[in-house]
C-alpha positions, 0 to 999 in steps of 0.5 A: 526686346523690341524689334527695329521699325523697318526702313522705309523709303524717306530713310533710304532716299539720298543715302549714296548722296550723304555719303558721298558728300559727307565721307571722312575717306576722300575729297574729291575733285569737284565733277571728278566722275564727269571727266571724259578722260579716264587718265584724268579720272584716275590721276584725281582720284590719286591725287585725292587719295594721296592728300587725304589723312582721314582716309582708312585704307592705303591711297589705292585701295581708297581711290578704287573704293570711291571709283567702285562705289560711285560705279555700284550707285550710278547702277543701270541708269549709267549710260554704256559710254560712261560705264566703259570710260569709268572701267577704263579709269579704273585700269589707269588707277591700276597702272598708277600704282603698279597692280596687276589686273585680275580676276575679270577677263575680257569678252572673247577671251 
């Protein structure tokens, strides 16, 4: 049996890009993640999830992937701003469907 030739990094360059663009889970609104408002941000992420058919999981669960998933890429380059107004968006999405907030608690509690 023959070993799998390790990655290199051509195979991972624009991965995250690829997917994002070619995902069958969401369409998303054009420049959703560079909304100032994270209302915003959460009501065309529902939006989107609501209209997909294609998507795999309920419409939160796939609009808070898609949230979670940009958050893990955009990693430490992400300016501090930008960061909280996204976490922000995702406590919208929260409200949206009526889940709770849990596990995460916050600084001086």
């Amino acid at each position: 049996m023959t070993k799998p030739a390790p990655k290199t990094a051509a195979d991972q360059t624009g991965w995250s890009q690829r997917v994002t663009k070619s995902s069958h889970a969401l369409d998303l609104q054009q420049g959703v993640f560079t909304l100032t408002d994270p209302r915003e941000i959460a009501l065309s992420l529902q939006r989107s999830a609501e209209a997909s058919r294609r998507r795999k999981a309920e419409p939160f669960r796939a609009a808070m992937s898609m949230l979670t998933f940009y958050l893990n890429r955009a990693g430490r380059k992400l300016p501090a701003e930008r960061r909280r107004c996204l976490e922000a968006a995702k406590d919208e999405l929260r409200a949206l469907y009526g889940k709770p907030r849990q596990g995460r608690r916050e600084a001086g509690d």
